[in-house]
Residue, then its C-alpha position, 0 to 999 in steps of 0.5 A: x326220306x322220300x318226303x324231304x328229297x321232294x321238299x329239297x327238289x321243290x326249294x331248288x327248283x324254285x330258287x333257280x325259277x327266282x333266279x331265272x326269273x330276275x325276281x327280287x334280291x329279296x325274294x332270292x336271299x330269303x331261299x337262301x337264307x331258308x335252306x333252299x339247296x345249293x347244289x340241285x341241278x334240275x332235269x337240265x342240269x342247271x344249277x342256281x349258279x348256273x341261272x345267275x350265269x346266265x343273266x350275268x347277274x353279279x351279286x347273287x353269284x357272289x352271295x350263292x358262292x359265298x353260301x356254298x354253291x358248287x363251283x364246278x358242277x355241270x349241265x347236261x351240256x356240260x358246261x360250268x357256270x365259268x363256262x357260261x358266264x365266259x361265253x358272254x365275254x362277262x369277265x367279272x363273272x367269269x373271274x368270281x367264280x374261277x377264283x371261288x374254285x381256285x380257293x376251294x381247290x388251293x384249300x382241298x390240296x393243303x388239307x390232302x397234303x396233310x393227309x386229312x380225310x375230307x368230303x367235299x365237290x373237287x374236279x381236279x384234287x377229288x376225283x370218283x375213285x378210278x381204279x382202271x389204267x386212266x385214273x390208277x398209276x398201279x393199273x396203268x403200270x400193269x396195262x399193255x401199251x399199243x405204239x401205232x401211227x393213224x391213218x395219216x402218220x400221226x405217232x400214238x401210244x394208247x392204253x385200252x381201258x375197259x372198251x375205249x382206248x386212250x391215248x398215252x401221248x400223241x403225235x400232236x404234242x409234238x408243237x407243245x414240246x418244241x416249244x417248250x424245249x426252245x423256251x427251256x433252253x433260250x439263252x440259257x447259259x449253260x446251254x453248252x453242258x446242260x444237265x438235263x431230267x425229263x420224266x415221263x418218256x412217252x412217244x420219246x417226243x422232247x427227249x428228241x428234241x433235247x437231243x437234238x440241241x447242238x451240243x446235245x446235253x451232257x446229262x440227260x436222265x429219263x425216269x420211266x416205269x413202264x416197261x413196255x415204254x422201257x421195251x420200246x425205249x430199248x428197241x430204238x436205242x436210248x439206253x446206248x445214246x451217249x450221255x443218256x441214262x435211264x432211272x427204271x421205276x417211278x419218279x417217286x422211287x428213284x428221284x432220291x438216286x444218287x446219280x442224279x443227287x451227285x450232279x450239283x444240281x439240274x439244269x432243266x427238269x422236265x415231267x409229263x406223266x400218265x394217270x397222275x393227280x394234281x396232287x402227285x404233280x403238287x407232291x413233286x414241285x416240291x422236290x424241285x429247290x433240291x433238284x435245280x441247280x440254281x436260279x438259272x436252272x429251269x423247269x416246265x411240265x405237261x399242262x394238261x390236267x382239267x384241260x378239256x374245260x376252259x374253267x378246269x383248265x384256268x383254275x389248274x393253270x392258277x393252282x400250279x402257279x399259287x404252289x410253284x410261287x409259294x416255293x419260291x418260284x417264278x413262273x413265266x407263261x405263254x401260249x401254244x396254238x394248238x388247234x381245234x382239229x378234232x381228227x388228230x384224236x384217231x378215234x381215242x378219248x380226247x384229253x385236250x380240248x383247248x385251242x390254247x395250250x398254256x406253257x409254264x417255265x418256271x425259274x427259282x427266284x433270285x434272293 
């Protein structure tokens, strides 16, 4: 075994040398096409697509895809070769690989969605195992939450996993939810009796914001299951807003509830939930023909998953796109500025690190 790590070791080394090297296409096929492993990264982190990256070279990005090379693996600096190639402003680059990742990920989430037992590299459907309250739905359901404010006003609600505290949701977010409720209800022609569906309360930021909406809507359904957000919920009066009902438990417990299926149909439905997988996401898209009213009916959600790298973060946005369009949806996206200030994070892990948030509403399309 020691004998053929060293080997394996040597033949990545050396193929990332040609690489960097710009030696012949030759030379470089002939590693390959020897057996010469793809996935090593060596004591940088540098892979052989990250070596193509750097010399924006094209073709043996292609042919190293094409061979099976890891899309998403990291540096020490922890940078993708998207990430590379995207900061040489080198687009063709950039795309190959974000659309190699886009259909390893598209592909991973089919076979999960069949239940079939795979083993391959995925950032985003395939994650280590995480058992604590960030990765865990069960553990973060058993987890306390603390709901403070910063040292400059700013609203959280963070869970503590293990020595580190997470942010649930923050008060940043507030310009991500304005926007998307604007956006949600913008001529919309329901909008004097919308009925409405968010899940997912968190700080209580965008069911703020629909209330708020002049009339406010005559349904307005929040599922939530924590129960220290149901305390916090009840301490600042939700369960008594007019028109305001709380369905207790998971979404995927209680989305069948007869007082939702009763309605005819929703005219908005909201979701921004904690330690959820795109496949929990992907699992409730398809829940959404049975819940929206019809193809004025509108829907958005948190999109935040893969959102502290640019090439995560792309390959998500395009996965939502891909499933939501496959439903027979159309999807209209635009941007949020939402700044780089790193001391809006209050000392807690950083979940978004983008400047852009790209905001997703998607309409049923008119057959």
């Amino acid at each position: 075994m020691e004998v053929e790590s060293v080997s394996a070791s040597e033949e990545g080394e050396s193929l990332i040398e040609a690489i960097l090297e710009k030696r012949s296409s030759e030379e470089i096929h002939s590693k390959i096409k020897n057996g010469a492993p793809l996935w090593y990264q060596n004591q940088e982190g540098i892979s052989a697509l990250h070596a193509a990256a750097y010399n924006e070279d094209l073709p043996i990005i292609k042919v190293l895809l094409e061979n099976g090379a890891v899309w998403n693996s990291v540096d020490d600096l922890g940078n993708t070769a998207g990430d590379i190639a995207l900061s040489f402003n080198n687009e063709d680059c950039y795309r190959t690989i974000r659309d190699a990742g886009l259909r390893s990920e598209f592909f991973l989430s089919h076979l999960s969605s069949k239940s079939i037992e795979i083993d391959a590299p995925s950032s985003i459907i395939l994650r280590n195992e995480d058992s604590t309250a960030a990765g865990s739905q069960s553990e973060f359901l058993n987890s306390p939450l603390l709901f403070t404010k910063d040292e400059n006003g700013q609203a959280i609600c963070k869970v503590k996993v293990e020595d580190e505290e997470i942010g649930v949701m923050m008060g940043w977010e507030r310009e991500i939810m304005k926007q998307t409720v604007h956006q949600l209800v913008e001529e919309h022609p329901g909008v004097s009796s919308l009925k409405v569906l968010n899940i997912g309360f968190g700080l209580g930021i965008i069911d703020g914001f629909f209330q708020s909406l002049s009339p406010p809507p005559a349904e307005h359904f929040i599922i939530e299951a924590h129960p220290d957000v149901l305390k916090h919920m009840k301490e600042q009066g939700w369960y008594e807003n007019p028109g305001v009902t709380i369905l207790e438990g998971r979404w995927q417990d209680v989305i069948d509830d007869e007082r939702l299926l009763g309605l005819g149909g929703l005219d908005i439905v909201y979701t921004d939930t904690f330690s959820e997988s795109y496949q929990d996401l992907k699992e409730f898209f398809e829940h959404l023909p049975d819940l929206l009213s019809g193809p004025n009916a509108r829907f958005s959600f948190f999109n935040g998953l893969g959102a502290t790298n640019a090439l995560f973060y792309d390959v998500y946005t395009n996965l939502a796109d891909l499933h939501l369009t496959n439903l027979g949806m159309v999807v209209k996206w635009s941007d949020v500025d939402v700044g780089c200030d790193d001391g809006k994070w209050s000392g807690t892990r950083k979940y978004f690190g983008m400047r852009l948030y790209r905001l997703p509403i998607a309409q049923m399309a008119i057959q």
